[in-house]
C-alpha positions as CSV (number, residue, x, y, z in Angstrom):
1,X,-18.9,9.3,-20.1
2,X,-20.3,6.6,-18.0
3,X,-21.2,6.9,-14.9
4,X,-18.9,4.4,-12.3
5,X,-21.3,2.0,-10.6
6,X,-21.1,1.1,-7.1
7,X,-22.2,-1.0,-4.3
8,X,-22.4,-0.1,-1.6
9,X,-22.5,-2.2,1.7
10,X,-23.0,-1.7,4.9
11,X,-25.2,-3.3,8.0
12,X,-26.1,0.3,8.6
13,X,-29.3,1.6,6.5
14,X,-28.5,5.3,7.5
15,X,-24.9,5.2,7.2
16,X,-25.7,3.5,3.4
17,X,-27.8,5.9,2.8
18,X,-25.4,9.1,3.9
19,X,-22.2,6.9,1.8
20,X,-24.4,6.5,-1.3
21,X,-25.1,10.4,-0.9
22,X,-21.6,11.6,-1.0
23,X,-20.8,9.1,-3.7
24,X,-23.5,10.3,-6.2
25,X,-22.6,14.2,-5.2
26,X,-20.8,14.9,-8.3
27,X,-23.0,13.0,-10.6
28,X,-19.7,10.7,-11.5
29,X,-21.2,7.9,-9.7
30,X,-24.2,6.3,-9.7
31,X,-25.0,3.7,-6.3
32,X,-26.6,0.6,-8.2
33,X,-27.7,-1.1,-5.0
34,X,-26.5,-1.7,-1.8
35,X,-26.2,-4.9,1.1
36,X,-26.7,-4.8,4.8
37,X,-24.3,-7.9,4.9
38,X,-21.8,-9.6,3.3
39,X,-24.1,-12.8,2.1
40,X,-26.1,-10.1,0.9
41,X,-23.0,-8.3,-0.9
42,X,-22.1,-11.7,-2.8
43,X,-25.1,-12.1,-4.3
44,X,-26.1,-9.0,-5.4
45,X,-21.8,-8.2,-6.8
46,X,-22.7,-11.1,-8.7
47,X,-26.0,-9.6,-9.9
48,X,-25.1,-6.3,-10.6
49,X,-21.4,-6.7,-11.1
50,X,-20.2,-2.8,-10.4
51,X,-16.9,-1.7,-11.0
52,X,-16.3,-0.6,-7.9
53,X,-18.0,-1.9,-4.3
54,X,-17.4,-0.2,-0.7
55,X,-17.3,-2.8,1.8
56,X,-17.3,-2.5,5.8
57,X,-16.2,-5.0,7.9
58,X,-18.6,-5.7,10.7
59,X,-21.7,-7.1,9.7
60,X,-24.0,-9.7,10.5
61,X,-24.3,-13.1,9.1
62,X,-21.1,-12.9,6.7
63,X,-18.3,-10.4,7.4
64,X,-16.5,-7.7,5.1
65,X,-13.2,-10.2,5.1
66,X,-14.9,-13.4,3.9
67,X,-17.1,-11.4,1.6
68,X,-14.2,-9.8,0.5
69,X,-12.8,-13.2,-0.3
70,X,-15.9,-14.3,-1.9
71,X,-15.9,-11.3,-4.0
72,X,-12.5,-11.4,-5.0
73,X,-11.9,-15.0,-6.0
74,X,-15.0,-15.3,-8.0
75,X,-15.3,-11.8,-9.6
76,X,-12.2,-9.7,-9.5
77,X,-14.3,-6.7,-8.6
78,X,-12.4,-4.3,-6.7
79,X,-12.8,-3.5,-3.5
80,X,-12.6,-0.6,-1.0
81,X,-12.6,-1.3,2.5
82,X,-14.9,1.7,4.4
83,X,-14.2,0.8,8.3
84,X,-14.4,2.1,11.7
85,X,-11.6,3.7,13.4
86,X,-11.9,1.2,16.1
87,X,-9.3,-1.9,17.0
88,X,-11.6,-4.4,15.8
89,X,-12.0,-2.4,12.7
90,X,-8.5,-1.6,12.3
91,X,-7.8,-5.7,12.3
92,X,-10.8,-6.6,10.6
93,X,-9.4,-4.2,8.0
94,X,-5.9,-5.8,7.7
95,X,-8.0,-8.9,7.5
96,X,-9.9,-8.1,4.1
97,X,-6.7,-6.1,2.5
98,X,-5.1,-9.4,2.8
99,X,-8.4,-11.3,1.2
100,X,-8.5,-9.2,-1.8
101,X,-9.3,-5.7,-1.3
102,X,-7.4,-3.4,-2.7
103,X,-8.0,0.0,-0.7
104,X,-9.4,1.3,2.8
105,X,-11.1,4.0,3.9
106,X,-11.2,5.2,7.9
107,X,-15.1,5.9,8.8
108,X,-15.4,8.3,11.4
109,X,-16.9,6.8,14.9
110,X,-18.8,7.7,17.4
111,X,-20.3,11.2,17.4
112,X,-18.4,12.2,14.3
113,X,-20.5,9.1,12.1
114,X,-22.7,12.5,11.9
115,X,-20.2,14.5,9.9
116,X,-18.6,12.4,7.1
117,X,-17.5,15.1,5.0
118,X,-14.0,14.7,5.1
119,X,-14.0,11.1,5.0
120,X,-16.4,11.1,2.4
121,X,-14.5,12.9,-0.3
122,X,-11.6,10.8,0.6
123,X,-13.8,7.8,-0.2
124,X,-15.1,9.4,-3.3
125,X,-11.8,9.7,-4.3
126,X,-10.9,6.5,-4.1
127,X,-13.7,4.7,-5.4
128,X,-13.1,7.5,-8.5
129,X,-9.5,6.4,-9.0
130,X,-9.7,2.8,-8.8
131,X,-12.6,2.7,-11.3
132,X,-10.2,5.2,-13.3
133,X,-7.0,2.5,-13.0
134,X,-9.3,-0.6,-14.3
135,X,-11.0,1.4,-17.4
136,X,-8.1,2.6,-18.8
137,X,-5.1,0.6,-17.7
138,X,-6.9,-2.7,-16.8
139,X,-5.0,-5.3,-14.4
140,X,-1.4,-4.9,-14.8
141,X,-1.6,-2.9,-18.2
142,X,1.2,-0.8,-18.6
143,X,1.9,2.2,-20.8
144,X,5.8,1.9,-21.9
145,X,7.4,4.9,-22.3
146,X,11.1,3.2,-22.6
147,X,11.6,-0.5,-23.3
148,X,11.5,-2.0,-19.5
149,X,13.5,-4.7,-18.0
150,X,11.7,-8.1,-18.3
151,X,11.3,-10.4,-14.7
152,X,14.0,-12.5,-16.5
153,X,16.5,-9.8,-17.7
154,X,16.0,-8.1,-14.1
155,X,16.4,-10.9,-12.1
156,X,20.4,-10.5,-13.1
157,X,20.7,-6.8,-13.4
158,X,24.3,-6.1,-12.4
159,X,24.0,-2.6,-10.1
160,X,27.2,-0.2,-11.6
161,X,30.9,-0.8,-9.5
162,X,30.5,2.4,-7.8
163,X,26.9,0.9,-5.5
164,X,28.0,-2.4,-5.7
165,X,30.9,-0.7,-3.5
166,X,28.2,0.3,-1.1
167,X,26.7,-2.7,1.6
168,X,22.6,-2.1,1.6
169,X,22.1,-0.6,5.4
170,X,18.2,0.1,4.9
171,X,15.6,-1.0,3.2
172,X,12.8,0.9,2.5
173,X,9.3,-0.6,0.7
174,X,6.8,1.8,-0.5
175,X,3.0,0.9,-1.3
176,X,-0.2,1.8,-1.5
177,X,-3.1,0.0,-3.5
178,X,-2.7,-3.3,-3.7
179,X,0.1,-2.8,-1.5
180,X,-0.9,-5.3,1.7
181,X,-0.8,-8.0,-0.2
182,X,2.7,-7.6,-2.0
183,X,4.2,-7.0,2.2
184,X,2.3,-10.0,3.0
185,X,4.1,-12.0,0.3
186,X,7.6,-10.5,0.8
187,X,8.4,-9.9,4.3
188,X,7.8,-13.2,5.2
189,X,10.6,-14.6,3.1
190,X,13.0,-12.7,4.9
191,X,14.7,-15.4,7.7
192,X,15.3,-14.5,11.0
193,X,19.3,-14.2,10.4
194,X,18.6,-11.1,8.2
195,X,19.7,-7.9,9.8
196,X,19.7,-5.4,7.4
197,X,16.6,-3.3,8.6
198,X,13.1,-2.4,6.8
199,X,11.0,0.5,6.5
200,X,7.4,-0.5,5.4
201,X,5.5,3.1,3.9
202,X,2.3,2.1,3.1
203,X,-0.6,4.3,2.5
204,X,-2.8,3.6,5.2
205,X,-5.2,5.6,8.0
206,X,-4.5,6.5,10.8
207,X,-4.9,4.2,13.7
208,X,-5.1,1.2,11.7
209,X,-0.6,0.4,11.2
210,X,-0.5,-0.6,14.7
211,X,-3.1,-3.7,13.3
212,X,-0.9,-3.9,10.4
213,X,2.5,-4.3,12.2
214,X,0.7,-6.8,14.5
215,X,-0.7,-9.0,11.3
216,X,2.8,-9.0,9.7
217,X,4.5,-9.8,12.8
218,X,2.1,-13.0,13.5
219,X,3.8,-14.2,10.0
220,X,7.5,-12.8,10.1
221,X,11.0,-14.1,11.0
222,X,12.0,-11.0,12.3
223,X,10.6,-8.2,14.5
224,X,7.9,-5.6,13.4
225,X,6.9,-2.7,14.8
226,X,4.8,0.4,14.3
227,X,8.0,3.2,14.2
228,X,7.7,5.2,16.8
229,X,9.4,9.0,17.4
230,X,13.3,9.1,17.7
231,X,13.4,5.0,17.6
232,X,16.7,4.1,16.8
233,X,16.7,1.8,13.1
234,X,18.0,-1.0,14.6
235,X,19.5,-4.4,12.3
236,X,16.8,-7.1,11.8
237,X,13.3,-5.3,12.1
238,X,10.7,-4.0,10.3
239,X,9.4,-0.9,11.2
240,X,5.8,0.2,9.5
241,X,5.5,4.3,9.3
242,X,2.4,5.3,11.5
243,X,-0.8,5.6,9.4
244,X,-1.9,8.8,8.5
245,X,1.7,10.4,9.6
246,X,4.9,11.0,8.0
247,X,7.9,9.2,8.5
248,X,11.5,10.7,7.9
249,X,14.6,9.0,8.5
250,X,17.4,11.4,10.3
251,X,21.3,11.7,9.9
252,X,21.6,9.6,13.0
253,X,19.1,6.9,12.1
254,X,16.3,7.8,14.1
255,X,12.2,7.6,13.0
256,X,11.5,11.4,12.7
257,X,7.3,11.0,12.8
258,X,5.3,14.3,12.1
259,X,2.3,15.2,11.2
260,X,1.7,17.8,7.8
261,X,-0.9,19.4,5.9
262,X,-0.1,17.5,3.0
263,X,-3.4,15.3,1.3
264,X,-4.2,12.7,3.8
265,X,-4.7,10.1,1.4
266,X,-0.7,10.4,1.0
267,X,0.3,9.7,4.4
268,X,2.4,8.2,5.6
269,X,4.0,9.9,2.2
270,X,6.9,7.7,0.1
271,X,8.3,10.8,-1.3
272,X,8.6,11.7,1.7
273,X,10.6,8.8,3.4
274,X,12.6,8.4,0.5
275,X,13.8,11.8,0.1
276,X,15.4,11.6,4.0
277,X,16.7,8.5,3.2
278,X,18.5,9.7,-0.3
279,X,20.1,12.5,1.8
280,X,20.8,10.6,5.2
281,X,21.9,6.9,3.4
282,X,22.7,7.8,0.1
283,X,24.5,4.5,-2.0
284,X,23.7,2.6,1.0
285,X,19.9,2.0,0.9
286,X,17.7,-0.2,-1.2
287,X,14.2,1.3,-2.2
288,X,11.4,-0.8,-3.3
289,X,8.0,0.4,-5.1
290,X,5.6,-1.5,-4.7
291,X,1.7,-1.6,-6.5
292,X,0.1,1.7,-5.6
293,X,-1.9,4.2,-7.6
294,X,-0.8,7.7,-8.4
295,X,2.8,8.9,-8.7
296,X,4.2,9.0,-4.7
297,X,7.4,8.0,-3.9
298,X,8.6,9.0,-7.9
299,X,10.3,12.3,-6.5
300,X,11.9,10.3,-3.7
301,X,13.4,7.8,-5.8
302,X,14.7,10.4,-8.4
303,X,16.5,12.3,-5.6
304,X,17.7,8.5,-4.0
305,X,19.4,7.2,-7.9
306,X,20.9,10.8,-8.0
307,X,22.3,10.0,-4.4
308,X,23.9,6.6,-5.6
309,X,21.1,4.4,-3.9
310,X,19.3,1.8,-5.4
311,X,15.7,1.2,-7.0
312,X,13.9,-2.0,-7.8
313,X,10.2,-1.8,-8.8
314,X,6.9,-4.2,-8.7
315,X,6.4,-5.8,-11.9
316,X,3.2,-5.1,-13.3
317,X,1.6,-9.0,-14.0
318,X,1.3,-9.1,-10.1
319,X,0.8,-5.3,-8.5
320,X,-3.2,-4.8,-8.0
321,X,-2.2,-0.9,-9.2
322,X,0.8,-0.4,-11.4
323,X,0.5,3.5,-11.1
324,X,3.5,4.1,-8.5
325,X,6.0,1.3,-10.0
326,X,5.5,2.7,-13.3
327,X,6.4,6.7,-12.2
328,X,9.3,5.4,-10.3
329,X,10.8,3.7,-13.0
330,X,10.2,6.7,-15.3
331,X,11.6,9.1,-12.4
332,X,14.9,7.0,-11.5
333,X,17.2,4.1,-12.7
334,X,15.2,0.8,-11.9
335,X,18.1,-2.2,-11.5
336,X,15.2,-4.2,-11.7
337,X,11.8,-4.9,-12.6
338,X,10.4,-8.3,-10.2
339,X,7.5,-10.3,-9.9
340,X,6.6,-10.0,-6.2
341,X,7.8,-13.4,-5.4
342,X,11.3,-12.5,-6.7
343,X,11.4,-9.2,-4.4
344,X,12.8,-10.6,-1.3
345,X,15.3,-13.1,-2.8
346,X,16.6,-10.2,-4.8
347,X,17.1,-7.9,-2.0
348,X,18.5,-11.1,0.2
349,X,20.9,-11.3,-2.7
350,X,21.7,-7.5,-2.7
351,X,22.3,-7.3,0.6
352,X,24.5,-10.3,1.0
353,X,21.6,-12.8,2.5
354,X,20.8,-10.0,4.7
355,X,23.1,-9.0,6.9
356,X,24.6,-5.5,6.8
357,X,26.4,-3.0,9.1
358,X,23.8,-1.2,10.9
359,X,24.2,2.4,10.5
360,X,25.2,4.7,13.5
């Protein structure tokens, strides 16, 4: 089998050097060249065209987010995002997500830039299934199982008398891959009269969702927020589950944060989320999955239809990683299948143009 082929970039010759290490470690990837900047990263992604390229953020001459942008626009290579754990990195981060990349690594700081085990595998990982998703399922390939829905048919999908009985009280929006770019699209649309309330569960690092709440709040109607422990749900907010953390909702509608020893890469954990919200909500909550690789949030979603809630997925022509919209709508009852544009109206429909009784 081929090896995947990477570049790697960096404005750090020995942290290049220890990244291209890990990467080759299993003999699955072989580092084609690498970039000390992100001029330097254009011009040699359009040279060597890898499948896969690891980008950081902070460099000289051209940043990771315009390079990112670059890359992106001109050559649809993907792109994971390898960053310090820092605030500048953390926003820088948010920054290129939103230009195009599709994934990001945290890079240990400080004293621990010495041991990059962890972190490194994690990135290995990564870079191993997003060259996976493109070779055999290609940019919004899907492999039916059942006939789907079509954005058309969808867009009209009638929920059964006994949820349309049920007013939508919470929202919840899983994601991963891909998955900062869909939020950026669709919270946005929501106006600032909506108050039934949002949980955002996107796959992200630790330290870095405070950045992300911050980003979507600068372009939101309504309020945004990193959740917090025992903060009340409240009508008309957004609240993003912590990176690196897990989020449950509780009978009382309370953020229940915790930490597990669950894989990293799958915290803040949909499944998880979900599956409170199935038991605590029931008929009354909405669940959108959104692009992602991998099959998180499928679990959650079977227990949520069972429970009489509701389930709309991403459609595949505009998720960066169909992998999680495709196992939730083999897992539960889909009413719909949307284009991202068509997510928010859809829920502003469902919920009444918004407003709902907040739970208690």
């Amino acid at each position: 089998m081929r090896k995947i082929r990477v570049l790697v970039v960096d404005d750090s010759r020995f942290m290049v050097t220890l990244i291209s290490s890990i990467l080759q470690s299993t003999g699955e990837v072989e580092v084609v060249g690498f970039a000390l900047d992100g001029q330097q990263a254009v011009d040699l992604a359009e040279r060597l065209v890898p499948d896969v390229i690891t980008m950081d953020v902070v460099m000289p001459r051209m940043d990771g987010i315009e390079a990112t942008k670059l890359i992106s626009t001109r050559l649809g290579i993907p792109i994971v995002i390898f960053s310090a754990h820092t605030p500048q990195g953390a926003s820088m981060t948010v920054d290129a997500l939103r230009a195009g990349a599709v994934d990001c690594i945290a890079k240990p700081g400080g004293e621990r830039s010495m041991s990059l085990d962890a972190a490194g595998a994690a990135l290995l990982e990564r870079v191993r299934d997003v060259a996976r998703s493109v070779r055999t399922e290609g940019p919004g390939a899907i492999t039916q199982t059942r006939p789907l829905p079509t954005a058309s048919q969808s867009g009209s999908a009638t929920p059964s008398p006994a949820v349309a009985r049920c007013p939508i009280e919470l929202v919840v929006l899983g994601a991963s891959t891909g998955g900062i770019q869909a939020l950026g699209s669709i919270l946005p649309r929501f106006p600032a009269t909506s108050t039934v309330p949002i949980l955002v569960v996107q796959h992200f690092p630790q330290g870095f969702t405070a950045s992300l709440a911050e980003r979507l709040a600068s372009l939101c109607s309504i309020s945004v927020a990193e959740a917090q422990p025992g903060q009340q749900i409240l009508p008309g907010t957004i609240l993003v589950a912590p990176g690196g953390k897990n989020l449950e909702v509780t009978p009382g509608r309370r953020c229940r944060v915790f930490e597990d020893d669950g894989p990293e890469v799958l915290r803040p954990s949909v499944d998880i989320t979900v599956r409170s919200v199935a038991r605590n909500v029931g008929p009354r909550a909405l669940v959108a999955i959104l692009s992602g690789m991998g099959r998180d949030g499928a679990a959650g979603v079977a227990e949520l239809c069972a429970a009489g809630g509701r389930l709309i997925v991403q459609d595949p022509a505009t998720a960066a990683a169909w992998g999680m919209p495709k196992a939730a709508l083999e897992a539960g009852k889909a009413e719909a299948v949307l284009p991202v544009d068509r997510i928010a109206p859809y829920i502003l429909d469902a919920t009444g143009g918004g407003v709902g009784r907040p739970g208690s």
